[in-house]
N, C-alpha and C positions, 0 to 999 in steps of 0.2 A: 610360864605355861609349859607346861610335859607333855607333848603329842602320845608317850606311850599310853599316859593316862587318860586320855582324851580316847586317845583311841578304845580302848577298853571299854570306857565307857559307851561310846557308841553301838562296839558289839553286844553290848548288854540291854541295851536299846532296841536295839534292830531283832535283838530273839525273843526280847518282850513281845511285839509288836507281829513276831510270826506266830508266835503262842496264841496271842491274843486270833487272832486270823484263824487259827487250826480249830480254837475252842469254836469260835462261830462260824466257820463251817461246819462242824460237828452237830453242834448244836439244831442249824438249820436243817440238815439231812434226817437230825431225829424228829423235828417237827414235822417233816413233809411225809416222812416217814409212816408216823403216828395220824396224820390227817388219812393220808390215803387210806388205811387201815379201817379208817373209822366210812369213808364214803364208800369203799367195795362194801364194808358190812351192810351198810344200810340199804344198797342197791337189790330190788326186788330180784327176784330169779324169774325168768321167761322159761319155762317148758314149751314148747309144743310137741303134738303129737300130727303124726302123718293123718291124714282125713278133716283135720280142724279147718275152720273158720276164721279168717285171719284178716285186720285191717294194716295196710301200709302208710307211711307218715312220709308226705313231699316235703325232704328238707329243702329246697330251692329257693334261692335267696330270690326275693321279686323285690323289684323297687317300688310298685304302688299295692299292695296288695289288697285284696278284695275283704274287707272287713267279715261278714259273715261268712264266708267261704270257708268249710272245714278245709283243713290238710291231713284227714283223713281218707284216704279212696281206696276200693273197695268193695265188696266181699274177696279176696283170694281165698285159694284154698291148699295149704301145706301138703307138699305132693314128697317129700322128702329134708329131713333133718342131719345136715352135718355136724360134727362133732367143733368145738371151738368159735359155736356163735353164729356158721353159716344155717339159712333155711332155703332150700325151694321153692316154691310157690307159682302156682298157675292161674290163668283167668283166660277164660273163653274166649276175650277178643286178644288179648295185650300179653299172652303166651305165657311161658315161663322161661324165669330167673332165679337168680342166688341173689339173697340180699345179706344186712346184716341182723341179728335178733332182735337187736335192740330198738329196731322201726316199726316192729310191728308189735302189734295188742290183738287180744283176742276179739273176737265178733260175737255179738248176743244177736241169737235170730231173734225176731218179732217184736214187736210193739206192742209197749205195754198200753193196759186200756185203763180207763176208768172203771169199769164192771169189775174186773181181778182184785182191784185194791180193797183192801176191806177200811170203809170209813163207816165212824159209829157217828150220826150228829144227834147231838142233845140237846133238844127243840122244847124252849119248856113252854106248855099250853096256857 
């Protein structure tokens, strides 16, 4: 048995094996990569504008939580927009704050009615 040869071999082993390691890393970086790429694209853009109508979303973890209860609350009203995702927002009793964009969704005033809808029913006599 030739240790030189042995040896050698092992080193030949050991940088298979860091190769092997470099490639999947490589690898895995381009898929995380390529994922993110593909969820920023798909992610809607939030605009607001100062004066809107704005609902805010309770992320607060509750242990039993109330089945029908939205976690929407609300009306605020966008008192100032900062650059990089922060908004302002105010409300008459609960003041104003800085949150982040991505909690809040726009507000539709009023309620729709039955009369607005246009339904045609075809009633045959």
């Amino acid at each position: 048995m030739d240790l030189q040869v042995t040896r050698e071999e092992r080193m030949l082993h050991l940088n298979e094996l860091d190769e092997f390691h470099h490639d999947a890393y490589e690898n895995a970086f381009i898929y995380k990569a390529k994922t993110k790429m593909w969820h920023v694209k798909h992610i809607a853009k939030k605009n607001f504008e100062v004066g809107q109508k704005v609902l805010l979303y309770n992320y607060r973890l509750r242990l039993f939580p109330e089945k029908l209860k939205s976690r929407w609350s609300g009306p605020f009203i966008v008192t100032q927009v900062y650059p990089y995702g922060a908004v302002e927002i105010s409300h008459e009793e609960k003041g104003t704050f800085e949150v982040n964009r991505q909690r809040l969704k726009l507000y539709i005033d009023g309620a729709l009615s039955c009369k607005s809808l246009p339904i045609k029913l075809d009633i045959p006599e």
